[in-house]
C-alpha angles and dihedrals in degrees: 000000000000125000118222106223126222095249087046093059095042097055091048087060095048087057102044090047085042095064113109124266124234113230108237117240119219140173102225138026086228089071106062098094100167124021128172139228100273097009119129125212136190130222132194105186095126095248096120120073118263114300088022130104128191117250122204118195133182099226113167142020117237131174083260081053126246121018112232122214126163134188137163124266132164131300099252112202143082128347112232125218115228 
């Protein structure tokens, strides 16, 4: 029977913590209750210009907790033929 080293394990978990993160999609900025400190998230309420999708981001930690900015970017998906 094999025995799984320290340095094994930990670089097992850094792999599996390194993998990257999905931004989470929602209708409505209201709905964002928690949000962490890097995390992205995408927001579909209609107030960006056409081909554009707002973007909320916790961005910095404050004594209140994270720090929320938003901005447009890009609709990101699949190109449609026409």
């Amino acid at each position: 029977m094999k025995t799984v080293t320290a340095p094994t394990l930990a670089s097992l978990i850094l792999c599996l913590l390194a993998s990257p993160a999905a931004a989470l999609q929602v209708a409505n900025e209201r709905d964002i209750v928690e949000l962490r400190l890097g995390q992205r998230i995408l927001v579909d309420d209609g107030s960006c210009p056409a081909g554009q999708i707002k973007e909320v981001l916790g961005s910095q930690m404050t004594t209140s907790g994270v720090l929320r900015t938003s901005k447009c970017i890009p609709r990101l998906g699949t190109k449609q033929r026409r």
